[in-house]
C-alpha positions in Angstrom: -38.0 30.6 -9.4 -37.6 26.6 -9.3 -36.3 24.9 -12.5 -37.7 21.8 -13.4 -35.0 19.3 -13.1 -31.6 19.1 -12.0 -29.3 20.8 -14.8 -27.3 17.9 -15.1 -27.1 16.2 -18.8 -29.6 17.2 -21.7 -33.2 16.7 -21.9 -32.9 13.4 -23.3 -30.6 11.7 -20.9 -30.9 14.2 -17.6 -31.7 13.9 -14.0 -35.7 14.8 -13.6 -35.4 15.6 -9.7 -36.3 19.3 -8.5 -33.8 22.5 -8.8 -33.5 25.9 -7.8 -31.6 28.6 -9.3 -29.6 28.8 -6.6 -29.0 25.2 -6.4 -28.9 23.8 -9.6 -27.8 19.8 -9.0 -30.0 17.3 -6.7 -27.4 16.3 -4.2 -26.2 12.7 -6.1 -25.1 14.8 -9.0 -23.6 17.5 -6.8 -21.4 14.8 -5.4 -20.3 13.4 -8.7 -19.7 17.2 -9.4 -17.6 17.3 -6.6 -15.8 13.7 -7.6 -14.8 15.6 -10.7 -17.1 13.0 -12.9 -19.3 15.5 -14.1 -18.2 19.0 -15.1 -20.1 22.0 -15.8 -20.3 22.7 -20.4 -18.7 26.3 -20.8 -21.7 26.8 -24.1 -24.7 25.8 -22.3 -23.6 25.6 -18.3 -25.4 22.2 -17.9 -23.8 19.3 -16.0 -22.3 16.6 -17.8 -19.3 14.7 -19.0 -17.2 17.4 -20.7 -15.8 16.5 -24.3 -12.6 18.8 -24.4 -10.7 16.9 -27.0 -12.5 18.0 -30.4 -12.4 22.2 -28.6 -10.8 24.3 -27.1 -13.8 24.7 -24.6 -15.1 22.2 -22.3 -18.1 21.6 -24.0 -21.0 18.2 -23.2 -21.5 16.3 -26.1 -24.9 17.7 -26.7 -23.3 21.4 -27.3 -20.4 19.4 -29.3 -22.9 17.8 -31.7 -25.1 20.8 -32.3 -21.6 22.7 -33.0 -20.8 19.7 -35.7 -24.5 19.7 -37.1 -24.5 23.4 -37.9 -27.9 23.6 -35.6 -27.7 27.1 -32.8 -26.6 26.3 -29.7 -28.3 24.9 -26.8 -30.3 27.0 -24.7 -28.6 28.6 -21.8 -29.0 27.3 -18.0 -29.1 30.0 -15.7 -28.0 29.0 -12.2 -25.8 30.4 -9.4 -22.1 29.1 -9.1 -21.7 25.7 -8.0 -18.5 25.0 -6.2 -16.5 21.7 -5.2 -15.6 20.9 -1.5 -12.0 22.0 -1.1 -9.8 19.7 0.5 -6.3 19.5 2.3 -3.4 17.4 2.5 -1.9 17.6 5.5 1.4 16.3 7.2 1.7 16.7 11.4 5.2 16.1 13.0 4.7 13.6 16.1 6.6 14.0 19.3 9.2 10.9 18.4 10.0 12.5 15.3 7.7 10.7 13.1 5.4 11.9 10.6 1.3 11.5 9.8 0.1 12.2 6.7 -4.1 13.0 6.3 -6.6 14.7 4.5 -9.5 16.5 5.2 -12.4 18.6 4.1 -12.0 21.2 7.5 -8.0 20.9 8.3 -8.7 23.2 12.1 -11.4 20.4 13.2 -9.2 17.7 12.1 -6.3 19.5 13.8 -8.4 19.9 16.5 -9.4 15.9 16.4 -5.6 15.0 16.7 -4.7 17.2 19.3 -7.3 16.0 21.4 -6.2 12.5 21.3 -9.3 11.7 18.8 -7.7 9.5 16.6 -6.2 6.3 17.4 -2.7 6.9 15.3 -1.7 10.0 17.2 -3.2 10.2 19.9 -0.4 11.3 23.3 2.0 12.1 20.6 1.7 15.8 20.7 0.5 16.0 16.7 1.7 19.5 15.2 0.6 20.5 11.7 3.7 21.4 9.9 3.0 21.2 6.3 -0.1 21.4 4.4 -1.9 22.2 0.9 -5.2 23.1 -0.4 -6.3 20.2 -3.1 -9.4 21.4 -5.4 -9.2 18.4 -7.7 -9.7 14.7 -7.9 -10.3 12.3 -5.2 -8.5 10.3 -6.8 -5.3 11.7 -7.7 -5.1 13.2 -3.9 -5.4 10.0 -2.6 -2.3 9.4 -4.4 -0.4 11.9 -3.5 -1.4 10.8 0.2 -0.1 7.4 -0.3 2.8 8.8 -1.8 3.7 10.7 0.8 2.9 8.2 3.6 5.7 6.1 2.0 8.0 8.7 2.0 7.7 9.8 5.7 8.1 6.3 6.3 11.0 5.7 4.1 12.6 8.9 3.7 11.7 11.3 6.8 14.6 13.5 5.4 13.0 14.2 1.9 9.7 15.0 3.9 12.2 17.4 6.2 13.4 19.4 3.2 10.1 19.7 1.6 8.3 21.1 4.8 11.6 23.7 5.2 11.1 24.7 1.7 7.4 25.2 1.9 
């Protein structure tokens, strides 16, 4: 059964390209999904941005105004689960001691890819993966924590020692 649109924002301000049940965004709002810049409402299970502050539900504004307007709430849309790319954070231990820091959506292919000599920065240095973390969450915020971490192997090896030995 194919819905009419994409189920991202309301009927007034939403995406008009072709659904299915089974998947409910057209692939430009699948990837803002997966940017975290859309969010699915917990009322109505559209796609849009979420207005958490005013409930204790993420809610779109649409579901947020019919909730202050006293009107019943939006119509339901059915669809099977969507789910964001997960990604990893990774830190390999090089054979003069020094550390790379990466991410990746597959962490074995990129593992693969550096052992292979695939990539420029650690290629003949015997890369071995000896840290690394499963990020479902902003882009944004785990290209931080990348950086972040990049700077410390480079500044402080030790702190990246202990944290690897505690993990």
């Amino acid at each position: 059964m194919a819905m009419e649109r994409c189920a991202y924002g309301n009927s007034v301000s939403g995406c008009t390209r072709p659904a299915s049940y089974s998947k409910p965004l057209c692939y430009e709002h699948w990837q803002w999904y997966d940017r975290w810049e859309i969010s699915e409402c917990e009322r109505c299970h559209r796609f849009d941005e979420l207005v958490g502050e005013f409930t204790e539900e993420d809610l779109c504004w649409e579901c947020v105004d019919r909730e202050r307007r006293g009107f019943p709430p939006s119509p339901v849309q059915a669809h099977a689960p969507v789910s964001r790319r997960v990604r990893y954070l990774y830190i390999l231990k090089l054979s003069d001691g020094t550390y790379y820091v990466g991410q990746t959506n597959d962490l074995a292919l990129r593992i693969a890819e550096h052992r292979d000599g695939q990539t420029k920065t650690t290629a003949g240095r015997q890369p071995r993966l000896v840290w690394f973390e499963r990020w479902i969450g902003q882009t944004k915020e785990l290209n931080v924590e990348e950086a972040r971490l990049t700077k410390q192997a480079k500044d402080n090896p030790r702190a990246i020692r202990r944290m690897i030995a505690n993990w």
